[in-house]
C-alpha positions in Angstrom: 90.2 158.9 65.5 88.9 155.5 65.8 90.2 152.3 65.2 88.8 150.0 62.0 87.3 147.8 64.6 84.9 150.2 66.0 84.4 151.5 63.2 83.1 148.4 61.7 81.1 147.9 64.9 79.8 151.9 64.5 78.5 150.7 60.7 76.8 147.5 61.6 75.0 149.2 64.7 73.7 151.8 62.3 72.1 149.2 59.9 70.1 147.8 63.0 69.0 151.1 64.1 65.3 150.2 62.6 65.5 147.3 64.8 66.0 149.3 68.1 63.6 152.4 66.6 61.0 149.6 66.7 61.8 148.1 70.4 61.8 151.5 71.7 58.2 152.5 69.7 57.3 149.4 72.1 58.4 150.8 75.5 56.1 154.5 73.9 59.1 156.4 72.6 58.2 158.2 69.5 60.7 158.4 66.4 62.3 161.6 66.9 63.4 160.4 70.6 64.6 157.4 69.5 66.5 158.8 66.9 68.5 161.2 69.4 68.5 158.3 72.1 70.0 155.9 69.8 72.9 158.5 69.0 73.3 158.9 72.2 73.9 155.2 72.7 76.3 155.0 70.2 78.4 157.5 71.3 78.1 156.1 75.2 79.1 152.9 73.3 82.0 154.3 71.6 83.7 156.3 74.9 83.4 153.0 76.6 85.2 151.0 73.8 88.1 153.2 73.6 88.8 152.8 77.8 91.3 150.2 78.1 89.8 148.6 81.3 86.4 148.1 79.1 85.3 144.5 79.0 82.1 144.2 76.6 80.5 140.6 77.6 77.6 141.2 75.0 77.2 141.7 71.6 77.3 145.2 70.7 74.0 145.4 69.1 72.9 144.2 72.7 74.9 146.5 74.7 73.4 149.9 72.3 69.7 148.3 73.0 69.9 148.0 76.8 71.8 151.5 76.8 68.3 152.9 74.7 66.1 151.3 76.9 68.0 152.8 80.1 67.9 156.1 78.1 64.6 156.1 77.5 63.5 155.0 80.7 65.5 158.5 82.3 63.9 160.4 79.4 60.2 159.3 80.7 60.8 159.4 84.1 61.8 163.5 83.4 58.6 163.7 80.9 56.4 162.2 83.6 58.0 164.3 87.0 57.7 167.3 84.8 54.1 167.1 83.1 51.0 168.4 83.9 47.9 165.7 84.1 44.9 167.2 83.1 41.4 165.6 84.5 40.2 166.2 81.0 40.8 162.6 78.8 38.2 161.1 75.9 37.1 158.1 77.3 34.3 155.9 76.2 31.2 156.6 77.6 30.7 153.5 78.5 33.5 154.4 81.3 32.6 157.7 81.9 29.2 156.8 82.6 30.7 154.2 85.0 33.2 156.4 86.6 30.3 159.1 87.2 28.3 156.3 89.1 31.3 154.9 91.1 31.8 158.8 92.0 28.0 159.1 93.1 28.2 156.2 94.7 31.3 157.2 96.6 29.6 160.2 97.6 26.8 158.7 99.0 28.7 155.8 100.9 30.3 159.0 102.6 27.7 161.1 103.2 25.6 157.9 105.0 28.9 158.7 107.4 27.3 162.1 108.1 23.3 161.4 109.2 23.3 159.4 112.0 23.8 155.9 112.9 19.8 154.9 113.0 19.7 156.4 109.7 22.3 154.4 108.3 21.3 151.6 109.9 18.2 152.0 108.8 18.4 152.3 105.2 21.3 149.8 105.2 18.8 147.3 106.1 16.3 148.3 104.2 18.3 148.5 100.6 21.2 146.4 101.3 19.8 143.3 103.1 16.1 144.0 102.2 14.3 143.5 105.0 10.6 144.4 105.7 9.8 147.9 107.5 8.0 145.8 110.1 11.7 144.0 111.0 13.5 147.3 110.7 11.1 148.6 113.2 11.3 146.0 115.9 15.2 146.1 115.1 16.0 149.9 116.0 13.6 150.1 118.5 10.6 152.1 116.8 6.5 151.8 117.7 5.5 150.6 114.3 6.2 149.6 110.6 4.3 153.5 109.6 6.9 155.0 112.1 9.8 153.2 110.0 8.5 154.2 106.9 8.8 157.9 107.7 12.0 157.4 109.5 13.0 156.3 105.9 11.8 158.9 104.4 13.5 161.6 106.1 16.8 159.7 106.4 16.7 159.9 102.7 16.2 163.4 102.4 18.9 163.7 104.7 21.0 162.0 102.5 19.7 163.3 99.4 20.6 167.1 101.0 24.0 165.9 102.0 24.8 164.9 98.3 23.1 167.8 97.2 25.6 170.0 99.3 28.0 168.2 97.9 26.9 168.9 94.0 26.7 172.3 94.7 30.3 173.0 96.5 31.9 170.9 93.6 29.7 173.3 91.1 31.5 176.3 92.5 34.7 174.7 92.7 35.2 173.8 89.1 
């Protein structure tokens, strides 16, 4: 069926099979998969060496490898397009106390969208650039430092509702 030639070549590729098991266990591929991809290979490799118009500028041990990666690659690619993700993954919780706060914070940053521009402006400079209530006052335009202050009070329970309405959609949601 086949020549001595490919034959030889068949034999020597088998003997580096732990070699391209290995490369592949880099790229993620598990064992099994590799086992069946490398088969594969070797029988992609052996159709093309019997075409007379084949012309093999690489070793063969080079040609099999780049064929498994290739392989592998379209195997993946399937996996990936056809899986599920699930929200659910351990993380540290280091980083899932991080992402929870990066979420809140999100959700706040939007919800400032949502009460007003004096509000936002308000607590903006107040928190972000820390400016006195006295400034803030004269700024937007209000009678006194006492009239800021309880302008920033109720722009925070406006806020602190908004996230709240927030909490509780996502709490029926899930």
């Amino acid at each position: 069926m086949f020549s001595d030639n490919i034959n030889k070549e068949l034999n020597a590729l088998y003997k580096k099979f732990p070699d391209i098991k290995k490369f592949l266990g880099t790229l993620g591929c598990d064992a099994t998969t590799a086992e069946d991809i490398f088969q594969e290979a070797l029988l992609i490799y052996s159709r093309k060496r019997k075409l007379d118009d084949f012309e093999l500028n690489v070793e063969p041990f080079f040609f099999v490898r780049s064929t498994c990666k290739l392989l592998w690659y379209n195997e993946s690619r399937k996996k990936s397009n056809q899986q599920t993700y699930s929200l659910e993954v351990d993380l540290p919780q280091e980083v899932e106390d991080w992402m929870q706060k990066e979420f809140k914070i999100l959700s706040i940053e939007k919800k400032l969208n949502e009460i007003g521009e004096q509000c936002k402006e308000l607590l903006q400079l107040f928190y972000v650039k820390a400016w006195s209530m006295d400034e803030i006052a004269k700024k937007i335009g209000l009678r006194n430092d006492k009239v800021a202050k309880a302008q920033k009070y109720r722009c925070i329970q406006k806020l602190k509702d908004k996230v709240q309405e927030d909490v509780q959609v996502e709490s029926l949601t899930f």
